[in-house]
C-alpha positions as CSV (number, residue, x, y, z in Angstrom):
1,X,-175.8,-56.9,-73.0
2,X,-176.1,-55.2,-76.4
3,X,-176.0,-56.7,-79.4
4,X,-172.7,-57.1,-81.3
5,X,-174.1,-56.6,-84.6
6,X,-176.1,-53.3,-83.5
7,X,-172.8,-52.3,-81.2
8,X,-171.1,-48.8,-82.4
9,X,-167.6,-48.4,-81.5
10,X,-167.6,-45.0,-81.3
11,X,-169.3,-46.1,-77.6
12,X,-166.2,-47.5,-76.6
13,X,-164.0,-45.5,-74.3
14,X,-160.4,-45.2,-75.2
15,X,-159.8,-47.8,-72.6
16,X,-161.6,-49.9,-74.3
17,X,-160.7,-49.4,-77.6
18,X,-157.4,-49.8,-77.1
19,X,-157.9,-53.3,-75.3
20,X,-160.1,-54.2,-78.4
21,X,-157.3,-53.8,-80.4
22,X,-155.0,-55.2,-78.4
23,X,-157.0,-58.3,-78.2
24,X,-157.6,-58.4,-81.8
25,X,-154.2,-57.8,-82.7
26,X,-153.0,-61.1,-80.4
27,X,-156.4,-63.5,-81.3
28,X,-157.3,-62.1,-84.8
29,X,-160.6,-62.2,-84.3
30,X,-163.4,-60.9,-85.2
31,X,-164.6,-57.3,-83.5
32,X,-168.2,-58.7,-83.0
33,X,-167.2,-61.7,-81.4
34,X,-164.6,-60.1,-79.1
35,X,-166.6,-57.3,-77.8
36,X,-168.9,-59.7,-76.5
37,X,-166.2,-61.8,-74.8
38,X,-164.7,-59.0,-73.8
39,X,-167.2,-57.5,-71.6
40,X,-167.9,-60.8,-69.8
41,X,-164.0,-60.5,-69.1
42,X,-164.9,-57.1,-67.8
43,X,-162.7,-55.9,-70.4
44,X,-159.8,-57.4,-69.0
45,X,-157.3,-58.3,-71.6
46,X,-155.5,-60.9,-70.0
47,X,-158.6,-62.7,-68.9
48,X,-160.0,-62.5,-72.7
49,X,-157.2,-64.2,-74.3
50,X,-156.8,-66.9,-71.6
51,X,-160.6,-67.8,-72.2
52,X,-159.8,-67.6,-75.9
53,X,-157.1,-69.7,-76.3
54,X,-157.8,-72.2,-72.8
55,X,-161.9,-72.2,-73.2
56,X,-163.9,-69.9,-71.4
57,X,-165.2,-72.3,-68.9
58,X,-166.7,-70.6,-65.1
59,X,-166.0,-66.6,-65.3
60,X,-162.9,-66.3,-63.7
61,X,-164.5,-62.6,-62.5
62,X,-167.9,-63.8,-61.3
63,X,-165.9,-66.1,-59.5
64,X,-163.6,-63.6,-57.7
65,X,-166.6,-61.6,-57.1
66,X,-168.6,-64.1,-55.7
67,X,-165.6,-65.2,-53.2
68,X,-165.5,-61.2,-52.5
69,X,-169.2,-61.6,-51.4
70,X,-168.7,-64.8,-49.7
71,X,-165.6,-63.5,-47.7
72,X,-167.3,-60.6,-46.4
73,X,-170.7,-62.8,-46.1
74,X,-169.3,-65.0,-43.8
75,X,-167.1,-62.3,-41.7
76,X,-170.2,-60.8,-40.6
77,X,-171.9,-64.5,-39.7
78,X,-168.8,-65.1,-38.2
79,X,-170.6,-63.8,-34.8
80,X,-173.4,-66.5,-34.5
81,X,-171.2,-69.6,-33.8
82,X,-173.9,-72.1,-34.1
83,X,-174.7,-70.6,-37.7
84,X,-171.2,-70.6,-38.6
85,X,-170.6,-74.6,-37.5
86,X,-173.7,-75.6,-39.3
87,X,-172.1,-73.8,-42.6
88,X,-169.2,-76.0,-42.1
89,X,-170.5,-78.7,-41.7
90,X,-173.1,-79.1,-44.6
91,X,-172.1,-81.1,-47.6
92,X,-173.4,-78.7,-50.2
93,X,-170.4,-76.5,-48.5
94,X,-168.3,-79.1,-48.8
95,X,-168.8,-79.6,-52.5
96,X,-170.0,-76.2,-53.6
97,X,-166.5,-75.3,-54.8
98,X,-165.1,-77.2,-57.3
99,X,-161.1,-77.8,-57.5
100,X,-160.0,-76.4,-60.6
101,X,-156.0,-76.9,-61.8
102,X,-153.9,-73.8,-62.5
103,X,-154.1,-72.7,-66.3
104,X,-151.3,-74.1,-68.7
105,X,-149.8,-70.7,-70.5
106,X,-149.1,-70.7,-74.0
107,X,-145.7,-68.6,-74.0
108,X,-144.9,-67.4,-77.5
109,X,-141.4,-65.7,-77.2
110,X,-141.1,-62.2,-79.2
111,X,-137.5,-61.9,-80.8
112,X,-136.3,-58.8,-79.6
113,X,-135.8,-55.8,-81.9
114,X,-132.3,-54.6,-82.1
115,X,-132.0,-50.8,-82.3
116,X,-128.9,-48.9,-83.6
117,X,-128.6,-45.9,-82.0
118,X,-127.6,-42.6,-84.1
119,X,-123.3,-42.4,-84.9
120,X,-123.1,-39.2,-82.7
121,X,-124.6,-41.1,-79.6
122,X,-122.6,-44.0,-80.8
123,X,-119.3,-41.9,-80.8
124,X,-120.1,-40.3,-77.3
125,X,-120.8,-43.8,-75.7
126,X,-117.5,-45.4,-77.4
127,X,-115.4,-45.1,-74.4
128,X,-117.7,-46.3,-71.9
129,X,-118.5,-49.6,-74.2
130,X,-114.7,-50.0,-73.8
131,X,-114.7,-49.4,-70.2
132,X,-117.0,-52.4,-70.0
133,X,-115.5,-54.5,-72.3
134,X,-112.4,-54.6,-70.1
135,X,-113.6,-54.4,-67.3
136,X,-115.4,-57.2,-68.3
137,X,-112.6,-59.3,-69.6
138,X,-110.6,-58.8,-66.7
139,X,-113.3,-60.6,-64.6
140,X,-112.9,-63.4,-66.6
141,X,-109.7,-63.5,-66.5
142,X,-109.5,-63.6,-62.8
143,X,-112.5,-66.2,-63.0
144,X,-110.3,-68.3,-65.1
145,X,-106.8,-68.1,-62.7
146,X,-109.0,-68.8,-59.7
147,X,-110.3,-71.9,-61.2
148,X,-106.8,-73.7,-61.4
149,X,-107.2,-73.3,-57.8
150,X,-108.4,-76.5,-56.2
151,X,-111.8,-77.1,-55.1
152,X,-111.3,-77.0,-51.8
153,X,-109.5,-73.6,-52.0
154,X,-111.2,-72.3,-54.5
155,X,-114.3,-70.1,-53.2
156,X,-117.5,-71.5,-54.2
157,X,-118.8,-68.0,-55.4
158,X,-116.5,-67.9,-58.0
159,X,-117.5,-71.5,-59.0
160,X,-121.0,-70.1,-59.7
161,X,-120.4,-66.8,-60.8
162,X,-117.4,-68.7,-63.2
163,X,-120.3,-70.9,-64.5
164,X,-123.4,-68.5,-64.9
165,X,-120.6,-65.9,-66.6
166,X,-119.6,-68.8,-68.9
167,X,-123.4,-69.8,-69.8
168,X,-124.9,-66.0,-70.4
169,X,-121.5,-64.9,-72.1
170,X,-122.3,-63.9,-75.7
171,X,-125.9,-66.2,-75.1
172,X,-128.6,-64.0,-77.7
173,X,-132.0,-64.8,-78.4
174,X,-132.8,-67.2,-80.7
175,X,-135.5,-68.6,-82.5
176,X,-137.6,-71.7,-80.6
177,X,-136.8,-74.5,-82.7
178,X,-132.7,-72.9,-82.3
179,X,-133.1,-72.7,-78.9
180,X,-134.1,-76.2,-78.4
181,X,-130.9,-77.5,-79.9
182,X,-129.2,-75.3,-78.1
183,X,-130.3,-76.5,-74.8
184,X,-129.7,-80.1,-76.2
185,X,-126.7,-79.7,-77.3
186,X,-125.3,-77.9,-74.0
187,X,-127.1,-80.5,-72.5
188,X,-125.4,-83.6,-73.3
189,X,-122.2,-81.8,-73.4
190,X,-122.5,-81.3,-69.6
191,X,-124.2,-84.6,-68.5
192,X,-123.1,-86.7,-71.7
193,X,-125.2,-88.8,-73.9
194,X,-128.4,-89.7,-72.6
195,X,-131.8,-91.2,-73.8
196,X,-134.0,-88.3,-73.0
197,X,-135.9,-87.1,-76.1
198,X,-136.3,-83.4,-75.2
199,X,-139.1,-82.0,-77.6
200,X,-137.7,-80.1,-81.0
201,X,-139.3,-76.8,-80.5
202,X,-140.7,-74.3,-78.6
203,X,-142.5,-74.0,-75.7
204,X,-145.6,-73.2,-77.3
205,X,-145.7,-76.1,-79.5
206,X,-144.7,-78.7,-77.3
207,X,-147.9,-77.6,-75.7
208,X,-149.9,-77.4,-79.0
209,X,-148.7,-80.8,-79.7
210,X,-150.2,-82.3,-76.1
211,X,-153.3,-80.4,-76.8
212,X,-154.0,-82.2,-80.7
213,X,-152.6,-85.6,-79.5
214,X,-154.3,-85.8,-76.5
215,X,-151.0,-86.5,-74.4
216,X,-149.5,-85.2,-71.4
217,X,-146.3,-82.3,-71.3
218,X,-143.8,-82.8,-68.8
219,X,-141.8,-79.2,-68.8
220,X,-138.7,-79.7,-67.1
221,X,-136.6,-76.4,-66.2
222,X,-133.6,-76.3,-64.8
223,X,-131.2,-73.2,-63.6
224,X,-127.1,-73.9,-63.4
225,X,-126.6,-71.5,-60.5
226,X,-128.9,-73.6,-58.3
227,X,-126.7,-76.0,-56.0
228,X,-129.1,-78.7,-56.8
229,X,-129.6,-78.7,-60.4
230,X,-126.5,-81.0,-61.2
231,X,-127.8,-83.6,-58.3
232,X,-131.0,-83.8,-60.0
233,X,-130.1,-84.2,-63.7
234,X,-127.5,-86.4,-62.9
235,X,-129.5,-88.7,-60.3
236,X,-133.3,-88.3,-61.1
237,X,-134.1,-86.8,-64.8
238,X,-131.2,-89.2,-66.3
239,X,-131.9,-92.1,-64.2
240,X,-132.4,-95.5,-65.9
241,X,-136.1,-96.0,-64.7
242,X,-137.2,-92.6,-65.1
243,X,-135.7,-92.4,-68.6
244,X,-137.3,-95.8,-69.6
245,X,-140.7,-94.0,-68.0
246,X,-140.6,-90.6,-69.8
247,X,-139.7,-92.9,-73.0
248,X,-142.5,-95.5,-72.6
249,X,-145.3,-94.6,-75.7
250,X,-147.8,-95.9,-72.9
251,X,-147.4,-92.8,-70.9
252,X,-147.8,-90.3,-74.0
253,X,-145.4,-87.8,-72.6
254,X,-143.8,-85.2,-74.4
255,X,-140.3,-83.3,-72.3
256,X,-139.7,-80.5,-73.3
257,X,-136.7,-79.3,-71.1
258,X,-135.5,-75.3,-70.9
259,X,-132.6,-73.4,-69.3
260,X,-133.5,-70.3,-67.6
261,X,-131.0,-68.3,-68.7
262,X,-132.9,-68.3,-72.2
263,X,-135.5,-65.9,-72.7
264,X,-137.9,-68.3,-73.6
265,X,-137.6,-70.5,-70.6
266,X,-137.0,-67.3,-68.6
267,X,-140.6,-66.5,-69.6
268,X,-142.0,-70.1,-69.2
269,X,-141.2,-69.6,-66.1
270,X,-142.2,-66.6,-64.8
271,X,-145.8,-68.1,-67.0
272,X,-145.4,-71.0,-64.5
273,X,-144.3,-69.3,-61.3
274,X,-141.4,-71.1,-60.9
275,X,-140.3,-70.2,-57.5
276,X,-138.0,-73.5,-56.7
277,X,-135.6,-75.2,-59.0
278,X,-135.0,-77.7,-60.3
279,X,-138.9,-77.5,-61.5
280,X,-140.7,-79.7,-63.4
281,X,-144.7,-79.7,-64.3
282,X,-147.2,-81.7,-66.1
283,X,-149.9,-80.1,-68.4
284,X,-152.4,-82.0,-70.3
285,X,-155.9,-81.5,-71.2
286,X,-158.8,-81.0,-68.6
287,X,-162.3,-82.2,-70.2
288,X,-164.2,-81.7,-67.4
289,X,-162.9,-77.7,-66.8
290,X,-163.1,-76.6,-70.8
291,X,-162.9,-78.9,-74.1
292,X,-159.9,-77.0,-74.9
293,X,-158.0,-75.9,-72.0
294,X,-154.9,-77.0,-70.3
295,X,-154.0,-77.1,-66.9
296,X,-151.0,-77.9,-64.8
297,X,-152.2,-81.0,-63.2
298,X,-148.9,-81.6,-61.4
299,X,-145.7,-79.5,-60.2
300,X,-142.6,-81.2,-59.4
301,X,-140.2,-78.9,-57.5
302,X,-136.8,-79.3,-55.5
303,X,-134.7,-82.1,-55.4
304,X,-136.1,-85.4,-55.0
305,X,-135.6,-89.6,-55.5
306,X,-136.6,-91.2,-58.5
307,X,-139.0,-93.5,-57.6
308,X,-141.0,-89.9,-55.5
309,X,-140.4,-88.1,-59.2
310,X,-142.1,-91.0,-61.2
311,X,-144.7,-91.7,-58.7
312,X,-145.6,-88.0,-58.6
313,X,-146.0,-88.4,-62.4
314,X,-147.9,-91.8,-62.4
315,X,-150.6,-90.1,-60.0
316,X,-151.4,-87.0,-62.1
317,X,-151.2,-89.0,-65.4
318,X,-153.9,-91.5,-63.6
319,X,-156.0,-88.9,-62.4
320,X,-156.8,-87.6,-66.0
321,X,-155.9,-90.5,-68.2
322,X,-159.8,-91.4,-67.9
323,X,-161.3,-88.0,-68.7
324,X,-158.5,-87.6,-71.7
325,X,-159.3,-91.0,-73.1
326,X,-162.9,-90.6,-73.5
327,X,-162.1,-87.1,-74.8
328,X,-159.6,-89.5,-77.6
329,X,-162.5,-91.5,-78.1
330,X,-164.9,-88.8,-79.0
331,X,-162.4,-86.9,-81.0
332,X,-162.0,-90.6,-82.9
333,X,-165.9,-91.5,-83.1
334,X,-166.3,-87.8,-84.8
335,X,-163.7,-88.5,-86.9
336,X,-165.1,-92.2,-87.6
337,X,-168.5,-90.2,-88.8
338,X,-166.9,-87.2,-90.1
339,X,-165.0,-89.2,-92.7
340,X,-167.9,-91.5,-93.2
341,X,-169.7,-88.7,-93.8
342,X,-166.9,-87.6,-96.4
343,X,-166.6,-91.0,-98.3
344,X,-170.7,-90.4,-98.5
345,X,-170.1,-86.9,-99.8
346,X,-167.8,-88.1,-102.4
347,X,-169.7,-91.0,-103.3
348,X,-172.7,-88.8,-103.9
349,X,-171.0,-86.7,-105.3
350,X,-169.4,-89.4,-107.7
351,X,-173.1,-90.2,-108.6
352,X,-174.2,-86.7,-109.2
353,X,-171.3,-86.1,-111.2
354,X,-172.0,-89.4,-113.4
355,X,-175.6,-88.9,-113.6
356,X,-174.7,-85.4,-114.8
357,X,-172.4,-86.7,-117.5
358,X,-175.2,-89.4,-118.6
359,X,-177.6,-86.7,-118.7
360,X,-174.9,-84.7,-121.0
361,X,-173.7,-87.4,-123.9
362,X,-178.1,-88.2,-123.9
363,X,-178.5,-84.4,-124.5
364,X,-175.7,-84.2,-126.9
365,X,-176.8,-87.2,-128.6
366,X,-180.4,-86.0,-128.6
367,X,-179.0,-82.9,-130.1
368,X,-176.3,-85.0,-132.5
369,X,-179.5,-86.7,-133.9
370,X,-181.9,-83.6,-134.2
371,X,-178.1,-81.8,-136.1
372,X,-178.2,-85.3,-138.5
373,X,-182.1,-85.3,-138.6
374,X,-182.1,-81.9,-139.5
375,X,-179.1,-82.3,-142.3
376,X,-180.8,-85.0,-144.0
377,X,-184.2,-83.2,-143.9
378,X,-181.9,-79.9,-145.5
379,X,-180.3,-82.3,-148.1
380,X,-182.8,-84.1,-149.4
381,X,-184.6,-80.7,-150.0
382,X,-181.3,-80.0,-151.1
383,X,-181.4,-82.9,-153.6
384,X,-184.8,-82.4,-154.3
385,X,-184.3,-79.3,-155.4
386,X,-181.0,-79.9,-157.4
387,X,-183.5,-83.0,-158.6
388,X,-186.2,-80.7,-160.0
389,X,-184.0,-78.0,-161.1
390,X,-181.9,-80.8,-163.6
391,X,-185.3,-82.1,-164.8
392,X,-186.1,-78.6,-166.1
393,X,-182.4,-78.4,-167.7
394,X,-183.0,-81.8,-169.8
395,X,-186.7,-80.8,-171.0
396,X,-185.4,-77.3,-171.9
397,X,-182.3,-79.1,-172.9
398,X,-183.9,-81.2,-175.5
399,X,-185.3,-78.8,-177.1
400,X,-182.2,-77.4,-177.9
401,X,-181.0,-81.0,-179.6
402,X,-181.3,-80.5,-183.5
403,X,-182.8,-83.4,-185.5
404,X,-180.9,-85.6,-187.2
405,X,-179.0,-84.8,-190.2
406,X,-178.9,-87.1,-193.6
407,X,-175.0,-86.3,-193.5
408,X,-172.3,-85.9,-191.2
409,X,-170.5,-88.0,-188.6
410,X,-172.2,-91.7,-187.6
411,X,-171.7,-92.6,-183.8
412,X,-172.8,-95.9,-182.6
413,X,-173.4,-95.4,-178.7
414,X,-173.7,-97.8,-176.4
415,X,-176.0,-97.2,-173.7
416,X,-175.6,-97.5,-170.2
417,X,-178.6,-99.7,-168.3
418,X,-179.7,-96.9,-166.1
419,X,-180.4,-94.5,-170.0
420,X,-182.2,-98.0,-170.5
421,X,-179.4,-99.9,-172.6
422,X,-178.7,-100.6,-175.6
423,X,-177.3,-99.4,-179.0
424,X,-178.1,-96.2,-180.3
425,X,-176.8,-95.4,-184.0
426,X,-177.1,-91.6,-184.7
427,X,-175.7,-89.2,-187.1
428,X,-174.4,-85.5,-185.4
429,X,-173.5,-82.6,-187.3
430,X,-169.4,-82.7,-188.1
431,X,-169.2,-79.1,-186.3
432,X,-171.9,-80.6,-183.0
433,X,-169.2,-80.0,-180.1
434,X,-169.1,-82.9,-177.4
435,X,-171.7,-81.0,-175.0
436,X,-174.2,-81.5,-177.4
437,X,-173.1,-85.2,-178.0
438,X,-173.1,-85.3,-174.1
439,X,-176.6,-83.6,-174.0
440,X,-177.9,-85.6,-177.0
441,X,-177.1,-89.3,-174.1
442,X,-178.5,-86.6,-171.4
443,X,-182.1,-86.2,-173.3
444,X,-182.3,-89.4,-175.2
445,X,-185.2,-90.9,-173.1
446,X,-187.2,-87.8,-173.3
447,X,-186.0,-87.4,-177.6
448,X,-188.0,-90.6,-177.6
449,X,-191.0,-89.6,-176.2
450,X,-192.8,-86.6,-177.6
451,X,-195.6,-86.0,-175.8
452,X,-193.3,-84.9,-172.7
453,X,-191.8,-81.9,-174.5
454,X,-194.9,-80.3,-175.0
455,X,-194.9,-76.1,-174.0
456,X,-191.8,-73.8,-173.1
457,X,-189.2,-75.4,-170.9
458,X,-187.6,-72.4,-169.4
459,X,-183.7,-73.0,-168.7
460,X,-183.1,-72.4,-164.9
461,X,-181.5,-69.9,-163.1
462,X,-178.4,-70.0,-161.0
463,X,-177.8,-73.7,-162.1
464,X,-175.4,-75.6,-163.8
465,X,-175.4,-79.0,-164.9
466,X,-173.4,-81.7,-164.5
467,X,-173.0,-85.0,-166.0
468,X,-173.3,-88.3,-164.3
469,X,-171.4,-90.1,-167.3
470,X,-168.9,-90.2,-168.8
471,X,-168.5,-91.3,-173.0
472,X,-165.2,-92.9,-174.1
473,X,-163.9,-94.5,-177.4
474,X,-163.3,-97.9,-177.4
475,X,-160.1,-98.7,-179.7
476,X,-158.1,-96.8,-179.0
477,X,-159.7,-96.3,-175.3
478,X,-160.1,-92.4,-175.0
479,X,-162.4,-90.3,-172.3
480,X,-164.3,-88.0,-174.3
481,X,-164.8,-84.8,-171.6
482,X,-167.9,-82.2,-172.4
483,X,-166.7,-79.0,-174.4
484,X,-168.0,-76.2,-176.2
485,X,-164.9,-75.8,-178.3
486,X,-163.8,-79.2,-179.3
487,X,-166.5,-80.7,-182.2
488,X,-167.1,-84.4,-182.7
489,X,-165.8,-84.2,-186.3
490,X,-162.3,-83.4,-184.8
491,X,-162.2,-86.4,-182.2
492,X,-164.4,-89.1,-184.5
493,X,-163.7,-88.1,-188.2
494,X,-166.3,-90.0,-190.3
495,X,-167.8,-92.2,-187.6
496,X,-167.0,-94.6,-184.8
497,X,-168.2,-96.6,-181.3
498,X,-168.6,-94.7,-178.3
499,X,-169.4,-96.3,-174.8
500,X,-171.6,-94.6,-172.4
501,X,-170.5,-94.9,-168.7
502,X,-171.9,-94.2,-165.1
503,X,-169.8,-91.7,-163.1
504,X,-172.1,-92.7,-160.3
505,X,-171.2,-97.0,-160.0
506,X,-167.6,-96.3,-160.8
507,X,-167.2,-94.0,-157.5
508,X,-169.5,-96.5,-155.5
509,X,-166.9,-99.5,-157.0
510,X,-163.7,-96.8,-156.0
């Protein structure tokens, strides 16, 4: 067979194309899975989408084939007699062929697509439309006078033709789930209340909903022209025991109940080949002839007694209870390990995800500390630098300080501990401005020794200085501030007692 990935479709025939795309268009799937399925199907449409959709199981074609060959094998043995009674009788004859149950359709009904013809063909048509509308109504009417006739008068064709008129009159396609309540609804308006609970939907998914739930379809379809269809509502499908059957959660049954004159049921069953009615079948899953396919595993037609309509039921439904319980309890185990399997996925998951986020704050932290490492490292260079920078301003500083003069305004300062305490009495020039009073506190420990003012102290670049005191008058209490402009003689007159301060234990004490 050639390979699907390698396969060209300019190959294909038109033939074949065009059942490619047929069956793609109904199965969506892909072109190099559905050549190869098709050409075990012999590209055969039909047959592809039924082993799409029901399994593939045995080739329905090999087997025709091989029954082809086996016919005409056994017409031309059919002259040695002893040959042909020892073929019968073998047991690998016996149980070479293996029963197989009629496929269960999926019937998806297409809504049918209304077409307006053109105004001119809709103006030439106008009077036959109205030929048919009354000749139409005039049947009715003489349906409806014949029916105030009394049965026994009354023709029994007119009965029926009375009641299918009155059923397919103004009847349009509808949608499944519509259609459903319709039958219900016309239903128990014929037969009156009942306990049947007729599946809410269509065809189709009454059947999808056996297939997932592993339970059994009962498909009940009934015609109101057939003499026998009223007998059997009234005296099988709505008896008490077969109600309390159908209705037993035991039994998993779905009904899902049709009325031929639909177009859905109409095609359910022709699907079915409905040849008798009242017809009823049961679908369910067959393990042993495809994981996914349904079969009819029992057909239920004509009229019949209860206890033979329930019994016919009970048999099917213990035929393949086994197979579709053991199917359950695989389907259950795999779920078991598949969400085991989840919940172990999520837990690991939840592990990863928290080892992850451990392994994140410990990088972030690593990288917080090497950020704070790395600040300190830059500001004590920083300070270091600012350090070194306002050494160099007080030695160049000092030098800058004029002596004392014999005249001129007398301070007595009292020194803060860390400028080494105590009281300093000093004379400034009347016209010294307060930076040079603040500069004269600023350099007093190196005024008093010598020796460290020795050579050119250079004043630095790109720096300016700031005090870390503060000097203030003590009666009345007055913060002297550093200024070029403002002299001492103009805040202290002939003298007076400053106090030196910290700026640094006054914002360590705020």
């Amino acid at each position: 067979m050639t390979n699907p990935a390698d396969f060209d479709l300019s190959q294909l025939s038109a033939n074949q194309q065009e059942a490619l795309q047929q069956y793609t268009d109904v199965t969506s799937q892909e072109v190099k899975d559905a050549i190869p399925l098709l050409q075990r199907s012999q590209w055969n449409v039909q047959i592809a989408i039924a082993k799409f959709f029901d399994g593939e199981g045995p080739d329905l074609v090999a087997e025709a084939e091989a029954e082809q060959n086996n016919a005409r094998f056994a017409t031309a043995r059919h002259d040695n007699l002893q040959e042909s009674l020892l073929a019968a009788t073998a047991p690998a004859a016996r149980t070479a062929r293996v029963q197989r149950t009629d496929p269960a359709p999926r019937v998806v009904p297409q809504m049918p697509i209304t077409y307006r013809p053109p105004f001119l063909l809709a103006v030439i048509f106008a009077p036959f439309r109205f030929g048919y509308k009354m000749f139409s109504t005039a049947v009715r009417l003489a349906l409806y006078v014949f029916s105030f006739l009394p049965s026994a008068l009354r023709p029994r064709a007119v009965t029926s033709m009375r009641r299918g008129w009155r059923r397919t009159n103004e009847r349009r396609p509808a949608l499944p789930q519509e259609t459903a309540e319709r039958f219900r609804r016309e239903f128990e308006e014929e037969y009156g209340p009942n306990d049947v609970v007729f599946f809410d939907g269509g065809h189709a998914q009454a059947l999808d909903t056996a297939k997932r739930d592993f339970k059994f379809l009962l498909t009940v379809l009934i015609s109101p022209e057939h003499d026998d269809t009223d007998t059997f509502v009234r005296n099988t499908l709505l008896s008490p025991e077969v109600v309390a059957f159908l209705n037993n959660p035991a039994n998993n049954i779905i009904v899902w109940g049709g009325n031929v004159l639909d177009s859905e049921a109409y095609l359910v069953a022709n699907e079915y080949m409905c040849t008798k009615y009242p017809f009823s079948c049961l679908s369910c899953l067959t393990p042993k002839e495809g994981s996914t396919r349904m079969g009819i595993v029992k057909r239920l037609t004509g009229p019949m007694t209860p206890a033979a309509y329930i019994a016919g039921i009970e048999s099917a439904i213990a035929k393949y209870s086994p197979d579709i319980d053991a199917v359950r309890a695989e389907r259950a185990a795999q779920a078991v390990a598949r969400n085991l399997r989840s919940e172990q996925d999520s837990a690991y998951e939840r592990s990863l995800a928290r080892d992850r986020e451990r392994a994140r704050q410990k990088r972030e932290a690593a990288a917080a500390a090497a950020a704070a490492e790395k600040r300190a490292l830059e500001q004590a260079q920083e300070a270091a630098r600012l350090e070194e920078l306002r050494q160099q301003w007080r030695r160049w500083r000092a030098t800058k300080i004029p002596a004392e003069p014999s005249t001129g305004v007398r301070l007595a300062l009292n020194m803060p501990p860390s400028a080494g305490g105590g009281r300093v009495i000093r004379r400034f020039p009347s016209d010294a401005s307060l930076d040079d009073l603040y500069a004269f506190v600023e350099c007093y420990s190196l005024l008093q020794e010598p020796d460290s003012l020795v050579g050119d102290a250079a004043e630095p670049q790109d720096y300016e200085h700031k005090y870390l005191f503060r000097i203030a008058s003590m009666m009345p209490r007055e913060t002297l501030e550093p200024s070029h402009s403002t002299t001492i003689g103009d805040k202290m007159g002939r003298g007076g007692n400053l106090v030196v301060e910290d700026d640094t234990q006054d914002d360590e004490e705020d």
